[in-house]
C-alpha positions in Angstrom: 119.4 73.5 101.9 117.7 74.6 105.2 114.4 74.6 106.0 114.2 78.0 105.6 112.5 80.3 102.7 113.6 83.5 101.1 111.3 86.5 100.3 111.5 89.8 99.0 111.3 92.0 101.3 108.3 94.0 100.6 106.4 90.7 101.3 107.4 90.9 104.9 103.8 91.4 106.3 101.8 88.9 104.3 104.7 85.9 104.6 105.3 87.2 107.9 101.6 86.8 109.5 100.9 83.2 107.1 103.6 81.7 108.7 102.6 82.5 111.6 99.5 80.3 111.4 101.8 77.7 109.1 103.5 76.9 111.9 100.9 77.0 114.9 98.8 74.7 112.5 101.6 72.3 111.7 104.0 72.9 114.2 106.9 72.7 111.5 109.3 75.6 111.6 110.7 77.4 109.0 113.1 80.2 109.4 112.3 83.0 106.2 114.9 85.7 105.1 113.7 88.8 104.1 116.1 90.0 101.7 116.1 91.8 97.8 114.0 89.4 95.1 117.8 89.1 92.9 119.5 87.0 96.1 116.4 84.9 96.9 116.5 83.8 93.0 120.4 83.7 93.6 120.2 81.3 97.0 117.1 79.2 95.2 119.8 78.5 92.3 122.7 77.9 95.0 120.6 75.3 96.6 120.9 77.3 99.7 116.9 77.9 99.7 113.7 75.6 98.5 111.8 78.5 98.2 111.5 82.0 97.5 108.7 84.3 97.2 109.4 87.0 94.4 107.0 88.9 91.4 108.4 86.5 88.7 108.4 83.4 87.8 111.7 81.4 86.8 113.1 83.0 83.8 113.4 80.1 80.8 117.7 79.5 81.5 117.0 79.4 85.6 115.0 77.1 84.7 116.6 74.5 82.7 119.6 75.1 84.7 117.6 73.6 87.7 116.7 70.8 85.3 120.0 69.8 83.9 120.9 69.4 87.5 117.9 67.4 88.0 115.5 69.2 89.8 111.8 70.2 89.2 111.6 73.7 89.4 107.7 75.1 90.2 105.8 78.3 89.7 102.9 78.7 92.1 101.2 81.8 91.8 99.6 82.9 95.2 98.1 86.6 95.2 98.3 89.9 93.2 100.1 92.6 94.5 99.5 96.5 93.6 102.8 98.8 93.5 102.0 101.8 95.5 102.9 105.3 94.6 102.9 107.5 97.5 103.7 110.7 99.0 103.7 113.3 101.7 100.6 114.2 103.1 101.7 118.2 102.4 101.4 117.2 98.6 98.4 118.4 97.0 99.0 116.1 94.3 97.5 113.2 94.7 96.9 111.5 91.3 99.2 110.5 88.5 99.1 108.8 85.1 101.1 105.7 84.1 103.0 107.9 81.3 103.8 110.4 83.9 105.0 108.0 86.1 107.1 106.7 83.3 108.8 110.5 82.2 109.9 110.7 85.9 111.5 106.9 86.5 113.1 108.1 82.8 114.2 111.7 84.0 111.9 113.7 81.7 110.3 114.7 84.4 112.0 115.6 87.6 110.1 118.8 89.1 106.7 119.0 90.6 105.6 121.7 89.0 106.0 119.9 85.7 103.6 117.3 86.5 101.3 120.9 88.3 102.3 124.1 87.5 100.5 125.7 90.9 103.3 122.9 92.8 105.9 124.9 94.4 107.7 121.5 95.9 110.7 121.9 93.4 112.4 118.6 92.7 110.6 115.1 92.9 112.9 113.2 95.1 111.9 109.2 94.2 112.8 106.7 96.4 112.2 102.9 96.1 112.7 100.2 98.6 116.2 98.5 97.8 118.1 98.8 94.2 117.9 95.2 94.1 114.5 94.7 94.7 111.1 93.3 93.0 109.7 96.8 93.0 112.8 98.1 91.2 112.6 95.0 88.9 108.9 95.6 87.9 109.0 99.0 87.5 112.1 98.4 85.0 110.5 95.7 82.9 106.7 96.4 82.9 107.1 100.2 83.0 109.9 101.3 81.3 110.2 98.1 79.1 113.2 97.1 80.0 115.4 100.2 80.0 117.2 101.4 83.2 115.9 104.5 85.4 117.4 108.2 84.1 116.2 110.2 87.0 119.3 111.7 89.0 116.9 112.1 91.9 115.9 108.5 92.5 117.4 106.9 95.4 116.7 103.7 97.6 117.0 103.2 101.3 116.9 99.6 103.0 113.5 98.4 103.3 109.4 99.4 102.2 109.3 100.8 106.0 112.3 103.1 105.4 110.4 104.3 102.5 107.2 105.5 104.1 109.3 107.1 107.0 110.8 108.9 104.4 108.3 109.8 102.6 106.8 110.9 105.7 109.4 113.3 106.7 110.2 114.8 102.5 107.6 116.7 101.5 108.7 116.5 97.9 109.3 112.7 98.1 107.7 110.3 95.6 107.8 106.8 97.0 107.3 103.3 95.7 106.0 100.4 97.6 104.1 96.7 97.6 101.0 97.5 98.9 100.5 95.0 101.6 102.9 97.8 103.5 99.7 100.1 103.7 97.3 98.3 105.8 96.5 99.7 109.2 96.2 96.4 111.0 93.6 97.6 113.2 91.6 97.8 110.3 89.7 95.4 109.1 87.9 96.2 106.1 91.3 96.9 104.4 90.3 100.5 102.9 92.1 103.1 105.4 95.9 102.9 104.0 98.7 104.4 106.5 97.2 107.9 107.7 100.6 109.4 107.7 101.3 109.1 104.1 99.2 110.0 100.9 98.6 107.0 98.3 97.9 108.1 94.7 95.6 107.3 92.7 96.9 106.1 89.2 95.4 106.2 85.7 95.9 104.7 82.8 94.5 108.1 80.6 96.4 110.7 79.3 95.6 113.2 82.2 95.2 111.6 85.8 91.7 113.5 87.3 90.3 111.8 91.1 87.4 110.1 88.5 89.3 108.5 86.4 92.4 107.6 89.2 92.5 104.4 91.3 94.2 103.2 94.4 95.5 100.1 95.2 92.8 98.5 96.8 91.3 94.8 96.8 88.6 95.6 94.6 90.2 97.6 92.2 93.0 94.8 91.9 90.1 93.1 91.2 88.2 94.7 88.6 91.4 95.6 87.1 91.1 99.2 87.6 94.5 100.0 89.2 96.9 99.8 86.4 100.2 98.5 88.3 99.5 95.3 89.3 102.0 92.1 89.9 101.7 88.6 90.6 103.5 87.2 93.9 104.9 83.7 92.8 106.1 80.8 95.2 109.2 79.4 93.4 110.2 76.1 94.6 112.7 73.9 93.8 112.5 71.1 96.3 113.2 68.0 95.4 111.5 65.5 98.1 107.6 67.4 99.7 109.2 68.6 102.6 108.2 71.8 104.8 109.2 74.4 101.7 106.8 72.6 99.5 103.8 72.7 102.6 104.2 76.3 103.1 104.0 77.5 99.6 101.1 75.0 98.9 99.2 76.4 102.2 99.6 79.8 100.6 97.4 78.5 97.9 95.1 77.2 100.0 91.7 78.5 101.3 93.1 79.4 104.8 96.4 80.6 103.0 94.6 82.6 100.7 91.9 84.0 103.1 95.4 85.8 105.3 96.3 87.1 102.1 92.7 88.9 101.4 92.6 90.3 104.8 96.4 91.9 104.3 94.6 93.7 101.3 96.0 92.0 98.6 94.5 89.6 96.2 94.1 86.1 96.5 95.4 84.0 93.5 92.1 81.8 94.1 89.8 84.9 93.1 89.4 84.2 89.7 90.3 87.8 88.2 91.9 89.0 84.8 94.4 90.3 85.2 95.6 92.9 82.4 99.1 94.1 81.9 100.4 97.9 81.8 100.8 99.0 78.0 102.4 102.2 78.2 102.2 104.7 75.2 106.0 105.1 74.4 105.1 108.4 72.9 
């Protein structure tokens, strides 16, 4: 396997900017693919990868596969991620509760003026990052629990960047995104997301109000506020400690973990609980 890694692509900023300093530390080099969570699992289990950056960690069979071919599959968990919901900045809405959220990945819900009856933005056109992807993935398993998206409107373009654009340019458009896409990098206390998008706050309640809504940042990863959080996982599989192995363990270390905090997510290292979405299926 080369010594390259795989990543989701909605990781591209954070994996993007730590091996940046990887590499100017160590002067190794590592060449990382930014491609859809499914294929960097794929390429780890083809040997054709050491490591891959994903929101899961290996399932129980990927596992023992690896280990009936002799390897020593590992799960480090580096950060904590929040999904972001967001749309255009002509929306007025701009809070939403899990359930909700649920009715319109399920197609109970596909107009905006079921979710507000004052909306007059007709259908809510969702759009996620890549069909394949760990956003797609998540919202699948922890939201939905497992069953696959109804909604006729929900569509995916290429990448997390193709999402905002869009979202930027449909008013009606509902997008889904990591949220280590929202930083303004000229910001340095991490709390002014994108200006050219609206993020929404999400609640847990029955009825999403600004009080009892939260967006995705730091602290309210944190604190466990914001309800749709994931953990990023290094999966390696490399057999000798080779370059792979340093990179993923340099994520988990204090100068790993420090680029992590300042690209608004949450270090691994900060001690939080974490607690999982538990949607009503009423």
């Amino acid at each position: 396997a080369a010594s390259c890694l795989a990543a989701d692509e909605s990781f591209y900023p954070i994996i993007d900017e730590a091996l940046y300093y990887f590499q100017n530390q160590t002067l190794d080099s590592i060449t990382p693919e930014y491609i859809n969570e499914q294929e960097a699992v794929q390429k780890l289990m083809n040997l054709e990868t050491w490591l891959a950056f994903t929101t899961r960690d290996f399932t129980a069979k990927e596992r023992k596969n690896l280990q009936d071919r002799k390897y020593l599959p590992r799960a480090l968990p580096i950060a904590y991620d929040g999904l972001a919901i967001i749309v255009n900045n002509a929306n007025p809405d701009t809070c939403i509760t899990v359930k909700d959220f649920r009715h319109i990945l399920l197609g109970e819900m596909t107009k905006w003026n079921e979710l507000n009856p004052k909306s007059a933005l007709g259908d809510i056109d969702v759009v996620f990052d890549n069909p394949l992807s760990s956003t797609v993935r998540w919202c699948v398993d922890s939201i939905l629990g497992g069953q696959e998206f109804k909604n006729p409107n929900i569509g995916a373009v290429k990448t997390s960047a193709a999402v905002i654009d869009y979202v930027e340019n449909h008013k009606n458009a509902l997008g889904i995104i990591g949220s280590n896409w929202l930083n303004d990098k000229r910001d340095t206390t991490n709390v002014t997301f994108k200006k050219n998008i609206t993020v929404m706050g999400v609640s847990r309640l029955d009825s999403a109000t600004k009080a009892n809504s939260w967006k995705p940042y730091q602290f309210y990863l944190y604190n466990g506020n914001y309800p749709l959080i994931r953990t990023i996982y290094a999966l390696l599989n490399e057999p000798r400690s080779g370059v792979p192995s340093s990179f993923a363990h340099f994520c988990q270390l204090p100068k790993g973990q420090k680029i992590i905090l300042r690209y608004g997510l949450l270090p691994r290292t900060a001690n939080m609980n974490v607690r999982e979405v538990i949607v009503n299926r009423e």
